[in-house]
N, C-alpha and C positions, 0 to 999 in steps of 0.2 A: 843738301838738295836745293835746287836753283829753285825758283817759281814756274819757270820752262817745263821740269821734271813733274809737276806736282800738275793734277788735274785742279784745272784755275773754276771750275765751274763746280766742281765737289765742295771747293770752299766758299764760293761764294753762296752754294746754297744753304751755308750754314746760316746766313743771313735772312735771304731771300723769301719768301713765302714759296713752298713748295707744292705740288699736287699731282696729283696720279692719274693715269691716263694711258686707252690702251694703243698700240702700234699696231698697223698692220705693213709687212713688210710686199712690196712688188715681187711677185718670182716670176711671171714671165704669162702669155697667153695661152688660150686653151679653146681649141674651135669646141662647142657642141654639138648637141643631137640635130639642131637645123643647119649647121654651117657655120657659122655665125661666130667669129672670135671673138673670145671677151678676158677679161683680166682677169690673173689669177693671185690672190694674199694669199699668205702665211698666214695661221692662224693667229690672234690677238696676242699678244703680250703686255702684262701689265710694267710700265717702266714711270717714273718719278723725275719731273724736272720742273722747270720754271715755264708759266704762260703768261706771255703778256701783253696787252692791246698794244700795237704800232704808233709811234707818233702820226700825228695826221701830215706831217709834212716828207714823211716815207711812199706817201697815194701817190703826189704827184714826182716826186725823183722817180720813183720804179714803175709810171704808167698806170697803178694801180685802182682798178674799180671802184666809184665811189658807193656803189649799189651792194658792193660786196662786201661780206664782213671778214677778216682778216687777224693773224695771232703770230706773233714769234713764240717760238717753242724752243726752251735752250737743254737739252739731255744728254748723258753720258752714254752716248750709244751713236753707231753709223749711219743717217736718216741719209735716204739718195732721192732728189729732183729727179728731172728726164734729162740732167744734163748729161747724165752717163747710164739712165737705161729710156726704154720708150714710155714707160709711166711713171710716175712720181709713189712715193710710199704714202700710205695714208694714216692719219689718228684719229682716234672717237673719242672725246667727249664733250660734256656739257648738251650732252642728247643729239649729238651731231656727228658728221663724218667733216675733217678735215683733209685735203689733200696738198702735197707741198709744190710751193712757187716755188721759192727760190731755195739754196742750202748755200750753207756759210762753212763750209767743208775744211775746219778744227779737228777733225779728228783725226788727223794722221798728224798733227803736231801736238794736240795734249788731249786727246779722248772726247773729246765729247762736239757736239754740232749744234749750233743757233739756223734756224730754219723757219723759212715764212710760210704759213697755212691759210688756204682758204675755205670758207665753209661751203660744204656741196650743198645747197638749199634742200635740192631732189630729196637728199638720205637724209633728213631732219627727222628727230624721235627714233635713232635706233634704239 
């Protein structure tokens, strides 16, 4: 078996400090009772990977806010930006709601996705 074949993030998380943390996945809008569309999750799922603070010299390459607080998230699992739908999938923790910037879209070559979050301030203390 190559290194190619082998989930490269399965193993490095044998290293790595790990933690758990739930997803909520995008499925798509939903008008309600006033008219008014709003986004629609998938209910939480609990999934396990690596979080970890940005270099500070990732703020200015990617335009990034300095006001805002920000995490790469590396998981064995498909996370989607709006690069391919109209909102980003979201994660909760550390008493927060996260939503993805960017995706680093490894998963259709070895399973798993490195993905930039920002903290939604609003949904602090879910």
């Amino acid at each position: 078996m190559s290194l190619i074949d082998e989930n490269l993030l399965e193993a490095a998380l044998e290293i790595l400090p790990k933690q758990s943390f739930k997803y909520l996945k995008y499925l798509g809008n939903q008008i309600n009772e006033l008219g008014v569309s709003r986004p629609i999750y998938a209910d939480a799922i609990e999934l396990t990977g690596s979080i970890q603070i940005p270099e500070l010299s990732i703020y200015q390459d990617m335009g990034l806010d300095l006001e805002k607080n920000y995490r790469n998230i590396y998981v064995s699992a498909d996370i989607r930006g709006n690069e391919k739908q109209p909102l980003p999938d979201r994660f909760i923790f550390s008493n927060s709601v996260w939503e993805v910037v960017k995706n680093f879209p490894w998963y259709e070559f070895n399973c798993w996705c490195g993905v930039l979050v920002v903290e939604i301030k609003e949904l602090r203390n879910v």
